[in-house]
N, C-alpha and C positions, 0 to 999 in steps of 0.2 A: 037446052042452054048449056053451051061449055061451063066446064068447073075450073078449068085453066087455057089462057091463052095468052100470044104475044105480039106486042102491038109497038110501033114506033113511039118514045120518050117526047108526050107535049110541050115541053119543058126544053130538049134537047136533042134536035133534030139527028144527033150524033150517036144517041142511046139507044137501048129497047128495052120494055118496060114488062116482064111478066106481070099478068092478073090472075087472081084464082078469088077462088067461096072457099072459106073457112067451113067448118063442121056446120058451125052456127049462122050460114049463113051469110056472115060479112065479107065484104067484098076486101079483100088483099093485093098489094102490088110493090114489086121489087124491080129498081132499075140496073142494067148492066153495060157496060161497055161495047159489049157482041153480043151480033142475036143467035149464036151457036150459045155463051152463055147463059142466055134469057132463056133458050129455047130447051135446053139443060136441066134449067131450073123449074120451070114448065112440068118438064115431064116426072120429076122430083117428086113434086107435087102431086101431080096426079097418079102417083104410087100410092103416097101418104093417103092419100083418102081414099084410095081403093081398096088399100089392106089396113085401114083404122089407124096409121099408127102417124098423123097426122101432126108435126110439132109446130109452133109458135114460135118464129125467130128471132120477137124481142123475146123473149122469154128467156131463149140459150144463150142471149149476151150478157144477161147478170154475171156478176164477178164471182165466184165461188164462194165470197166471203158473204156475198150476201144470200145466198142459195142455203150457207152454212146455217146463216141467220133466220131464215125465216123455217128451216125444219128445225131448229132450236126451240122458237116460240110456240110454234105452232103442236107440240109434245106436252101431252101433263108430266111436265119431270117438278121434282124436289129443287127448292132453290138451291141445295150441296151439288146440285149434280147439273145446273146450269151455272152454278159458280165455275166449274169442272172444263167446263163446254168451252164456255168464253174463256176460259185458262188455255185449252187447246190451241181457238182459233188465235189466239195472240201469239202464242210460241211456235208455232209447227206448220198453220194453216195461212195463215196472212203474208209469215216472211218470206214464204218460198211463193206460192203463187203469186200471189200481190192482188194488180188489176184484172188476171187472168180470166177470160169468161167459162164458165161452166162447161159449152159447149164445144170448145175447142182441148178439152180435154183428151188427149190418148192416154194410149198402156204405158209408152215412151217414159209420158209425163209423170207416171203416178210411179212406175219403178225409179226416176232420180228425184222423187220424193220419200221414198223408201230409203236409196243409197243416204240421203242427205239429211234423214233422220239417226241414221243409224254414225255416219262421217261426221257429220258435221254438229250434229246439237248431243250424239254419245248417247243417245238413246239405249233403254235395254231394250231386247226382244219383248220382254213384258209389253213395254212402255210403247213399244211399236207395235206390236197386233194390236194392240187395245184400240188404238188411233186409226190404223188401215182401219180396223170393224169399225168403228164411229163413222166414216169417211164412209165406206162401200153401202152403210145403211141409209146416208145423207145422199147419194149419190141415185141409189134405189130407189129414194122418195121422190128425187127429182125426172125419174123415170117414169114413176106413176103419174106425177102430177105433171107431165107431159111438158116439163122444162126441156129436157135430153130425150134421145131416142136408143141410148145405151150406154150400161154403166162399164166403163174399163176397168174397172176394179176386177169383175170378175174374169177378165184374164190371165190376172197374175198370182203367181204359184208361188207357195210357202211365203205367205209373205207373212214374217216375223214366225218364222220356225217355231210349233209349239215345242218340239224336241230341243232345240236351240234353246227355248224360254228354261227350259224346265233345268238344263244341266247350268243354265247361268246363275238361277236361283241357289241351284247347290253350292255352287262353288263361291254365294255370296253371303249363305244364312249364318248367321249368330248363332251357334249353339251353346244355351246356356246350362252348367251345371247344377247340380242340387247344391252344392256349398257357393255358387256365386248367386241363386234364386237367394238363399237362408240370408247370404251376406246381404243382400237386396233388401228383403225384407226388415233383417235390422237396421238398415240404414234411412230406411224412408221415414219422415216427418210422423211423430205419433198421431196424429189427428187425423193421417190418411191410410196408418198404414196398414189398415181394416182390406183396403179399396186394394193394395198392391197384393193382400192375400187374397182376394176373390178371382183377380185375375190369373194369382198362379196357382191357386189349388181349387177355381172352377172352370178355368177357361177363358172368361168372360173377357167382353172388347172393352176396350176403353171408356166407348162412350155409354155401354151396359152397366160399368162397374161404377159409373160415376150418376148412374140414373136410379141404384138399388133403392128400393124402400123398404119399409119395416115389413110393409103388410107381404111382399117378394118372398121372407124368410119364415120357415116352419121348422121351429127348432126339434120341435117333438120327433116328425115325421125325418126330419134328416135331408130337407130340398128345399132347395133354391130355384123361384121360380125367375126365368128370364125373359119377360116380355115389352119392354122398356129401354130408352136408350135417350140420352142427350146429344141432340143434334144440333149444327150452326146451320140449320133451313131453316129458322122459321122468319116470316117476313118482318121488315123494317119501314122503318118511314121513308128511307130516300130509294128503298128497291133493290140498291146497288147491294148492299153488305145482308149481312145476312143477322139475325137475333136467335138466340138460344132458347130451344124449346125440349120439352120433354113428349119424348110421340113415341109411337110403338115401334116395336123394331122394324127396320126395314122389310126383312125376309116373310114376312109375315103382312096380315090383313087384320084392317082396326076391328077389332074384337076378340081375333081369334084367340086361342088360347095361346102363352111361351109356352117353352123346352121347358123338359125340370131337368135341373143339373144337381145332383148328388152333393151333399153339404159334408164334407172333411169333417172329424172332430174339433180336428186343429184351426179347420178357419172359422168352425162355427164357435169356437172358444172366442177368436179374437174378435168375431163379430159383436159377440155377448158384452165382452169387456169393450168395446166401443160405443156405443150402444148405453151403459153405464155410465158413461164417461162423460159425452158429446152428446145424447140422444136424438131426441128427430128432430128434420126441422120441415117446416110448413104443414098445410091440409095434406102431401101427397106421400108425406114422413119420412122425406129425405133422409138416409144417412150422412150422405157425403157433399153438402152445399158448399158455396165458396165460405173463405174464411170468415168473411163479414157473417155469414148467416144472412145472404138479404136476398139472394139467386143461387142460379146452379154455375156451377162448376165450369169454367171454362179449359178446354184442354192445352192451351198451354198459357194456361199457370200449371195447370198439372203437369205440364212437360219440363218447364224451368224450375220451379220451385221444390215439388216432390221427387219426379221421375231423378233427371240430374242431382239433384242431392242424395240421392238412395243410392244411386252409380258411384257417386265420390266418396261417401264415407263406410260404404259397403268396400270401397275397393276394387270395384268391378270394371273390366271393359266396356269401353261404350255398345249397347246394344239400343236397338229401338223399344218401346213397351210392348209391342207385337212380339218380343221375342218370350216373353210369358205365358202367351197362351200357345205357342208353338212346344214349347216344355210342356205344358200340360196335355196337349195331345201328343206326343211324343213317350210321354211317361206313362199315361194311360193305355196305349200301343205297345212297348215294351214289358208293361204288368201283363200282355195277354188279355187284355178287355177288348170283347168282339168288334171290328170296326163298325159296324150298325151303332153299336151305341153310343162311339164316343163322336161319329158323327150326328148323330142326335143332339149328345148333351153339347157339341158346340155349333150347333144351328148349321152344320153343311147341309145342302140338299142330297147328297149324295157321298158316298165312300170314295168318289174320286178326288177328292182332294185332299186324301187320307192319303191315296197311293204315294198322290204324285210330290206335296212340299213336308210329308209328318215321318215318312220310315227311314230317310238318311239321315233327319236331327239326331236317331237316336244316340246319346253318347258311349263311343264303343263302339256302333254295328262295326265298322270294318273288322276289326278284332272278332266279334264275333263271328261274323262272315269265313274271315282265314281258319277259323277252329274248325266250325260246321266241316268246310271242304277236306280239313287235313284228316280228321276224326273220319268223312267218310270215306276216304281214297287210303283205310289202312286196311290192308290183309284180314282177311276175317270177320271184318265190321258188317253188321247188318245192312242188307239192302232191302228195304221196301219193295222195288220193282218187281224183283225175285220170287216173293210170297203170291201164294194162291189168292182168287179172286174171290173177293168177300162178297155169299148173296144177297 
């Protein structure tokens, strides 16, 4: 029995009508204008099923938005990171394709949606790899699950320059000083400002510094353990928005053990005297709940009421709270503390993002850069290279 053939349009004595068998057996039929078309499509077909890669042609007229949709749902993600998704598809995904189907997708099409992230919405390189990756992942699922028969993503080169990413970040980071961190700190709200020390003299994220509990801190031993965090995943009544929950850190797996991040004298003092002050609150012995004392801490209220009040009467430039812990592994970096550890103590998986956003904060390198090279380009100065090979 043929698996495809072409037959005169019952319908339309003017057509011709390809039939083929699906994988599964069902019988399929597509009409065209000419029977060089038909007969086209025909043979299409019986490629497809002769080398497996067999697609389904309603399948590739879904819009992309809805393609986006269903590898969306169909993913165990955190509600933060489907809040994220659907942020995407409204701003970047929906405006520029629109009705567009999946499988009329080219390279064309995805480079002036690159150009038109980059022209038109002002995107950073960040802001644009991040979205290509999201897109080329959506794209590959839709390959698997035999929506498309190939993804054009993977055609196109450097897209969103990591090198590009990386010298934009430089030339946009907040470097903050030890006398505008000090100024910070005395400027922040007494009842948090426990919270703004943890983050600049342990590292800690925001939503870490605001999930600390009692049981976290060992005053004895001199560590803070970091395996907690307040997040806006946790589920709601309408779905849509998101409820504030206390869950383990993301980087991590429920149970595992946190980081231990090394306790300051100095923040373990202010933690002591807060603590005295304020003490815990709930079974999980919050330090730092909302002011009511009745839940946790949303971030922004922490970002309007503390952070910005700390900036204004500290007198500081507007920086983001992330530029805290960018100081603290900067300063850690600059003391000569091996990069293994202070990647550790601030939960990177690895020293490469030591290299690439923590050794230009430092303040001064340039400075010290121009000494290093003057100091060794002088007559007589020791050369390394020169000396005998060490056994």
């Amino acid at each position: 029995m043929a698996r495809a053939w072409v037959a005169r349009s019952t319908d339309d004595a003017k057509k011709w009508t390809t039939f083929w068998y699906d994988p599964d057996g069902r019988q399929r039929h597509k009409a065209f204008e000419t029977t060089k078309r038909a007969d086209d499509h025909r043979k299409r077909k019986e490629q497809e099923l002769d080398a497996g890669t067999y697609m389904d042609d309603k399948l590739g007229k879904q819009p992309v938005t809805a393609v986006w949709e269903q590898w969306t749902n169909q993913r165990k993600l955190e509600n933060s990171t489907k809040k994220q998704y659907r942020s995407i598809q409204a701003t970047t995904i929906e405006p520029f394709f629109g009705a567009r189907s999946i499988v009329s997708l080219k390279v064309a099409d995805i480079e002036q949606w690159m150009l038109w992230m980059e022209q038109d919405r002002k995107l950073s390189a960040r802001t644009r790899r991040q979205r290509f990756s999201f897109f080329s992942g959506m794209m590959d699922w839709a390959v698997i699950n035999e929506i498309i028969g190939r993804n054009p993503c993977k055609k196109i080169r450097h897209a969103g320059s990591r090198a590009k990413e990386i010298r934009e970040h430089k030339s946009t980071a907040r470097r903050l000083t030890t006398r505008e961190v000090l100024a910070l700190l005395g400027g922040a709200p007494t009842r948090y400002r426990a919270m703004v020390w943890l983050m600049a003299g342990c590292g800690l994220r925001l939503g870490e510094a605001m999930a600390v509990s009692r049981d976290q801190i060992d005053f004895k031993a001199e560590t803070l353990r970091v395996d907690f965090q307040i997040a806006e995943d946790g589920a709601s009544p309408s779905g849509k928005n998101s409820a504030l929950q206390r869950r383990h850190v993301k980087a991590r797996d429920e149970g595992e053990a946190g980081r231990i991040v090394p306790l300051p004298p100095n923040v373990a003092f202010e933690l002591r005297r807060h603590i005295k002050s304020y003490g815990v609150y709930g079974s999980e012995r919050l330090l730092f709940p909302n002011v009511s004392r009745t839940g946790y801490l949303y971030a922004s209220y922490f970002y309007r009421q503390i952070w910005l009040l700390a900036l204004d009467k500290g007198g500081v430039t507007y920086s983001k709270p992330h530029a805290l812990r960018h100081y603290y592994g900067s300063r850690l970096l600059y003391a000569g503390v091996p990069e293994n550890d202070v990647a550790d103590w601030m939960g990177h998986s690895s020293t490469d993002v030591l290299r690439e956003h923590y050794h230009y904060i430092f303040e001064g390198a340039e400075q010290r850069g121009r000494a290093a090279i003057a100091t060794m380009l002088t007559p007589g100065a020791d050369d390394p290279t020169e000396q005998g090979e060490v056994a």
